[in-house]
C-alpha positions as CSV (number, residue, x, y, z in Angstrom):
1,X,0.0,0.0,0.0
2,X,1.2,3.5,-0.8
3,X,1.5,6.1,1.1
4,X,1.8,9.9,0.1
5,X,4.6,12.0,2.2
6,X,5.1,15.8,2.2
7,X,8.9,16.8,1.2
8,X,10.8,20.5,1.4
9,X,11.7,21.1,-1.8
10,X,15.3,20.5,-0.9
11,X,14.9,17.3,0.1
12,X,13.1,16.5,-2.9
13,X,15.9,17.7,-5.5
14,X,18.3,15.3,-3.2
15,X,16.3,12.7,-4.0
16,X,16.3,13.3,-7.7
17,X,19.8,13.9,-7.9
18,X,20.5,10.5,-5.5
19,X,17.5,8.5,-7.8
20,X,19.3,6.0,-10.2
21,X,18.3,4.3,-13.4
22,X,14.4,3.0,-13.1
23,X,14.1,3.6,-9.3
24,X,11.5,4.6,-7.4
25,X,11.5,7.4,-4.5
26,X,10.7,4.7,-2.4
27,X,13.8,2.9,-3.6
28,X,15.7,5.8,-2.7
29,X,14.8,6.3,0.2
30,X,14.8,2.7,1.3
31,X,18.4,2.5,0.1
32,X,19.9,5.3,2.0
33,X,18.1,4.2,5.0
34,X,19.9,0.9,4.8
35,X,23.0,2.2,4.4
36,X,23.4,4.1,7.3
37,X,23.0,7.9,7.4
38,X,26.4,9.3,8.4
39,X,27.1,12.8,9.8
40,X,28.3,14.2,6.5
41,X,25.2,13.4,4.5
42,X,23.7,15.8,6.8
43,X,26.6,18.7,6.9
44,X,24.7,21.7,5.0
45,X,21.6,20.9,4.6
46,X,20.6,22.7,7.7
47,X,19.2,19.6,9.4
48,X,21.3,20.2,12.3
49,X,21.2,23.6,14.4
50,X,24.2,25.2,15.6
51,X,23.0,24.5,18.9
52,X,22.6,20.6,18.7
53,X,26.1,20.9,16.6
54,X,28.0,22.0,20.0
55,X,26.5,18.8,21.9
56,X,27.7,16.7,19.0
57,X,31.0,18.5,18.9
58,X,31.5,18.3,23.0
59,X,30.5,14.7,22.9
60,X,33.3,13.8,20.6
61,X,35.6,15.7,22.8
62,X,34.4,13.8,25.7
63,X,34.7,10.6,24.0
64,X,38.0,11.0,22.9
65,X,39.0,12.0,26.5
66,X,37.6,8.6,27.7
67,X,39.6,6.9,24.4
68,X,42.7,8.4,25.5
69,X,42.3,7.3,28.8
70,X,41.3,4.0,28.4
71,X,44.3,3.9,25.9
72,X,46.7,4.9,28.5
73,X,45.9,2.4,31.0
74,X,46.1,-0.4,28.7
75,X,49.6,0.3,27.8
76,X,50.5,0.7,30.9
């Protein structure tokens, strides 16, 4: 059964330009979510604010804190 889904207009042109040979939208769609979405398919396209960016940002820093760590203590 098919369902109809409301898109910005940016997220539609991504779609065309990501649509291959005889695909579908839904095939699109379908294969990016498989795939994985990764932090740079998102850089630009304004899904993220600056706001939520910082958390990302200071997690990574706390994360590689905890990396180093743990990585000192090992070779120790």
């Amino acid at each position: 059964m098919a369902k109809t889904i409301a898109v910005s207009d940016d997220v539609y042109d991504l779609l065309v330009k990501s649509k291959l040979p005889k695909e579908s939208f839904s095939d699109v769609i379908r294969r990016s979510l498989r795939k994985g979405m990764r932090l740079s398919d998102i850089a630009g396209s304004r899904t993220v604010n600056k706001e939520d960016w910082k958390k990302v940002v200071k997690a990574f820093e706390r994360q590689k804190k905890i990396d180093e760590e743990r990585k000192r203590r090992l070779l120790d």
